[in-house]
N, C-alpha and C positions, 0 to 999 in steps of 0.2 A: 145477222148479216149486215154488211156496211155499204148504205149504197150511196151517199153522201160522196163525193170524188176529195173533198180537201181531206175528210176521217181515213177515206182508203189511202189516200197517198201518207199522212201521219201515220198509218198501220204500215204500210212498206218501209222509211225510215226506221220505225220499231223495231221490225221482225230483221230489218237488213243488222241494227246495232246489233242487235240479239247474236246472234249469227257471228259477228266476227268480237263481240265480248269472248262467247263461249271458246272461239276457236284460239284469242289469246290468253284464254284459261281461267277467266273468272265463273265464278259459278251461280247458281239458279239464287241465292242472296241476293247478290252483288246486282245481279239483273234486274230483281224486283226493285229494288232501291234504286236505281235507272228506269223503270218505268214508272215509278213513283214520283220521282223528281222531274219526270216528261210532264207526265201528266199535271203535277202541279204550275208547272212552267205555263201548259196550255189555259188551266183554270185562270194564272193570273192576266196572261196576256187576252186574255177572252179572245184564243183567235177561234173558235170553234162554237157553237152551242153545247151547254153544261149537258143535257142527255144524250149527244152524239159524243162528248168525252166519255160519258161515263159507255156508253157502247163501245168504242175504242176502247176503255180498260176491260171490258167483259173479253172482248175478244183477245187484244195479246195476253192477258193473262190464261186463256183457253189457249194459246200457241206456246207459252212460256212454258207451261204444264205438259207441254205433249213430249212426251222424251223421244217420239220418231225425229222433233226436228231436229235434232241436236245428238243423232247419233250418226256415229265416223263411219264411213262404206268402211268392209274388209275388203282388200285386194285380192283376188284371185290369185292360187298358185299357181304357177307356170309348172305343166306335165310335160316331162318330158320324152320324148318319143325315140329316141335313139336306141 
C-alpha cells in the first residue's frame, strides 16, 4: 500500500493514463512500455526515493493486471412496457 502522498499522486496520473490509453485502444503492451518509460523517467529524475518507485511499480503493475479495471459497463436494455 502507498502512503507516501508524492508516490499516491504518481499512482493516480498512472492509473488515470492507463485508463484513457485503453480507452483510445492501445493495449496492455503498449501500457507496460508507458509504465516503463514512467518509471524510468522518475529513476532518472530522482523525483521520488528508489524503494517508493519500486512500490509504485509493484502496485500499477497489480492495476495494470486487473482486467476489472479496464472492462467496458454493458448498458441495460430498455423493457419495453407497452
Amino acid at each position: 500500500m502507498l502512503q507516501d502522498t508524492q508516490t499516491i499522486r504518481y499512482y493516480q496520473r498512472l492509473t488515470d493514463a492507463f485508463v484513457e490509453l485503453w480507452n483510445r485502444g492501445y493495449r496492455m503492451d503498449d501500457m507496460r512500455m508507458y509504465l516503463d518509460g514512467y518509471l524510468a523517467a522518475l529513476r532518472h529524475g530522482n523525483a521520488i526515493e528508489p524503494f517508493l518507485i519500486h512500490r509504485l511499480e509493484e502496485e500499477a503493475s497489480r492495476y495494470l493486471y486487473d482486467a476489472s479495471n479496464f472492462a467496458v459497463p454493458q448498458p441495460q436494455p430498455l423493457r419495453d412496457y407497452y
